[in-house]
N, C-alpha and C positions, 0 to 999 in steps of 0.2 A: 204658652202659645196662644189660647183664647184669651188671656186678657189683650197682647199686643193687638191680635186680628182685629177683638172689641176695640181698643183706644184706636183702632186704624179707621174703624167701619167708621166711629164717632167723629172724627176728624172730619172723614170724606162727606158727613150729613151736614159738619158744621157750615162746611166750605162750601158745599151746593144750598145750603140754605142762606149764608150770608149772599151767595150771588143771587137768588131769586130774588130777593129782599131791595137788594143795589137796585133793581130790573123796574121793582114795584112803586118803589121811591124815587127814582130819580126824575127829572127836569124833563119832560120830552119836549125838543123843539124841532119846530119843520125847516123845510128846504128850505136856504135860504141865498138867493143868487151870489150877495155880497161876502156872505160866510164862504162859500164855496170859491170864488173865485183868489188869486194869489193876490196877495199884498205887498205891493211895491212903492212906499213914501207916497200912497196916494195915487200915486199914476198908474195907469193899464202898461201893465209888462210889454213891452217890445221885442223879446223872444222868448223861446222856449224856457223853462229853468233845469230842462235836462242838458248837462255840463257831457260834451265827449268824452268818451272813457279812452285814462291813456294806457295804454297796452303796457309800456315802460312799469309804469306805477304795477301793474298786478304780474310783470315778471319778475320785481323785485319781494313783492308779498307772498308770491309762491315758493322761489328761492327762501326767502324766510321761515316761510313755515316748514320747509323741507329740514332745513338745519335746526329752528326750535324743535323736530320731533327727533333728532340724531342727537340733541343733548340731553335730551327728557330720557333717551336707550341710553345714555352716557352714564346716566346718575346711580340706575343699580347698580351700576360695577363697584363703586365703593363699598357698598354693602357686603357686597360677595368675597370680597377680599378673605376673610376667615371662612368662610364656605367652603371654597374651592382648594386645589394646591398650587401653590403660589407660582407655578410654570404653568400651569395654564391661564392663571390669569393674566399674569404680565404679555403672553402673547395673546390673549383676546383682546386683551385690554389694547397691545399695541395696531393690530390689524382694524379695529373699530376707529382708533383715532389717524391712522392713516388714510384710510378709506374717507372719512369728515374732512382731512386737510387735504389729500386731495381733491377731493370736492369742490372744496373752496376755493383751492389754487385753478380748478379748472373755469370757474364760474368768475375768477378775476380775470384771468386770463382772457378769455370771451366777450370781457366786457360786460357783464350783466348785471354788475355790481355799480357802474360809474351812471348815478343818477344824470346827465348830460340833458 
């Protein structure tokens, strides 16, 4: 247990020393208008480079992430198969994948799926 805690402490001295170190050595250079401002082939930008956020795009990424965590729930059930007995898992197993496919049948249905 003292040895992990020690190789942990050592770690954490190494890593706050190699960044003091970056801090003590590195380049400092000053403000500089042309550094700072955007680079566009030379020209001064003629608008903004903040792009409209399309609402489409993150009600598709949310629906995503929705279903990638409903498959991530999906994965132990294979596991569990000798776990359990075997009537209960075929109806877990079936109420979870209905519960997914409805989902998705209701989320095509609505349209939320059709990037347009």
């Amino acid at each position: 247990m003292f040895v992990f805690m020690g190789f942990t402490c050592g770690l954490f001295c190494i890593a706050v020393l190699v960044m003091l170190l970056s801090l003590l050595l590195a380049k400092k250079t000053g403000f500089n208008r042309e550094k700072s401002s955007p680079f566009e082939c030379g020209f001064d930008p003629n608008s903004s480079a903040r792009v409209p956020f399309s609402l489409r795009f993150f009600l598709v990424t949310v629906i995503f992430l929705i279903f990638d965590v409903e498959i991530v729930l999906l994965l132990p059930f294979a596991f569990s198969l000798l776990a359990v007995s075997s009537l209960f898992w075929v109806t877990s197993s079936l109420i979870f994948l209905i519960i997914l496919i409805g989902g998705l049948l209701y989320e095509w249905g609505a349209g939320a799926l059709e990037w347009a």
